[in-house]
C-alpha positions in Angstrom: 0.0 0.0 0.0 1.3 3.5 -1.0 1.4 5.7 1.9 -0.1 9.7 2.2 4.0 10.2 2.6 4.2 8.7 -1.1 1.2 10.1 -2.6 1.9 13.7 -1.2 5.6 13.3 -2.6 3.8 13.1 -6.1 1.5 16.1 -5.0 4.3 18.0 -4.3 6.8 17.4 -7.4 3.2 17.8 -9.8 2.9 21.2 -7.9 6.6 22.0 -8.4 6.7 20.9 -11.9 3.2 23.2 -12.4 4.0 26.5 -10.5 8.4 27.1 -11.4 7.8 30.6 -11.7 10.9 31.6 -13.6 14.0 29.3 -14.3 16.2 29.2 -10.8 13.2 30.5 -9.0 12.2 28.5 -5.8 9.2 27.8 -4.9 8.0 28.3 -1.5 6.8 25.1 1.0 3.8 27.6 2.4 2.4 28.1 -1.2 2.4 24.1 -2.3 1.0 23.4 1.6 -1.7 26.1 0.9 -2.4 24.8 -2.4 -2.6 20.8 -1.9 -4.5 21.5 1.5 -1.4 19.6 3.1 0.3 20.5 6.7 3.5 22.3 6.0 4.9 20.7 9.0 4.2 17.0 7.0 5.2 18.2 3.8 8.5 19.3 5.5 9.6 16.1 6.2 8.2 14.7 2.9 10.5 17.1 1.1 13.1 16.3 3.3 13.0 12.9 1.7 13.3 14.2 -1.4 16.1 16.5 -1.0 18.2 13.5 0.4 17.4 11.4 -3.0 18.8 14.3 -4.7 14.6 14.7 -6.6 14.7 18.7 -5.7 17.3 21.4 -4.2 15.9 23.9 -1.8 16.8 27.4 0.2 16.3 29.1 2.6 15.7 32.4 3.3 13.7 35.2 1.2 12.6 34.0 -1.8 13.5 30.5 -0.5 11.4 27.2 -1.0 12.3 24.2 -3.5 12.6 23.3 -7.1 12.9 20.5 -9.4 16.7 19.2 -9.8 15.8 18.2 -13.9 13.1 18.3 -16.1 9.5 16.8 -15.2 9.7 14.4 -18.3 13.1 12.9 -16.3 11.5 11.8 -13.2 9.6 8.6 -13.1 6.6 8.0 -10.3 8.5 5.0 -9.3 11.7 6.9 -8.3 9.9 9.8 -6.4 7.4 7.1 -4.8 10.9 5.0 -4.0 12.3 8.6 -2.2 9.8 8.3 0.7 8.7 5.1 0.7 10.9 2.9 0.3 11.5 0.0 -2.3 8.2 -1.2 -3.9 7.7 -5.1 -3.2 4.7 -6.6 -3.6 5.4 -9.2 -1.0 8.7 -9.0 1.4 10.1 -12.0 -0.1 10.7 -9.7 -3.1 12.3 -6.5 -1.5 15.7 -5.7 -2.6 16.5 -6.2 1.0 14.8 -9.7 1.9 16.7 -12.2 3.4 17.1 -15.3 1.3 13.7 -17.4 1.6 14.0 -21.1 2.3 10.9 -22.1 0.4 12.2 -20.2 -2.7 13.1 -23.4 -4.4 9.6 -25.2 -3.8 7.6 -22.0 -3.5 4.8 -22.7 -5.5 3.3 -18.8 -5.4 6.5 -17.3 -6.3 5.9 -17.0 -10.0 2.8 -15.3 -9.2 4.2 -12.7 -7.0 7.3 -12.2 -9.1 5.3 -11.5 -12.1 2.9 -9.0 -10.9 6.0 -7.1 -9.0 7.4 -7.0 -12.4 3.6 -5.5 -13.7 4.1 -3.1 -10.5 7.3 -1.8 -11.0 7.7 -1.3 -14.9 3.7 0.7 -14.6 5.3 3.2 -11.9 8.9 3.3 -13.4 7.5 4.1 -17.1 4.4 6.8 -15.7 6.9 10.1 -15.8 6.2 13.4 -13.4 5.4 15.3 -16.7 2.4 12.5 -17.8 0.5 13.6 -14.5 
């Protein structure tokens, strides 16, 4: 299940890609929260995320906020939904991070599970920021 944290990281990249003002202008965290009726304390640490995976820059101060590190068309939904939520699995077993199973060999669902994973992660990584 996708998360509010992952669904609000798409809200906010849409927003960013939708309102750059200028090229180099940053766009403020008050005026996105405003607009996607989302806490600016949340979105903080949503952005945070997404600062850390190198998605947007921001800065402080006047005229401060955040922007887009590349163009919309170069972000995928699957890498931004990957920024704050982690790696997409279907089913632990299949996590980049899972522990060898021991009923791998003989696992009868496996097939199943490793196909529609594959259905899962090729329909996020090949929807791009600049398709929503």
């Amino acid at each position: 299940m996708i998360s509010t944290k992952g669904r609000y990281a798409l809200r906010v990249m849409i927003d960013l890609a939708s309102h750059e003002k200028e090229e180099g202008e940053y766009v403020p965290l008050k005026d996105i929260a405003e607009r996607q009726c989302i806490s600016k304390k949340y979105l903080e640490i949503i952005v945070r995320s997404l600062v850390a995976k190198n998605l947007v820059k921001g800065s402080s101060g006047k005229n401060g906020g955040y922007k887009l590190c590349r163009a919309p068309s170069e972000y995928t939904v699957g890498e931004i939904l990957e920024a704050t939520e982690g790696p997409i699995a279907v089913v632990a077993c299949l996590s980049a991070d899972a522990e060898a199973c021991p009923m791998a060999e003989h696992c009868r669902t496996l097939p199943l599970w490793t196909e529609f994973d594959k259905i899962v992660h090729d329909f996020f990584y090949t929807r791009k920021l600049s398709d929503l």
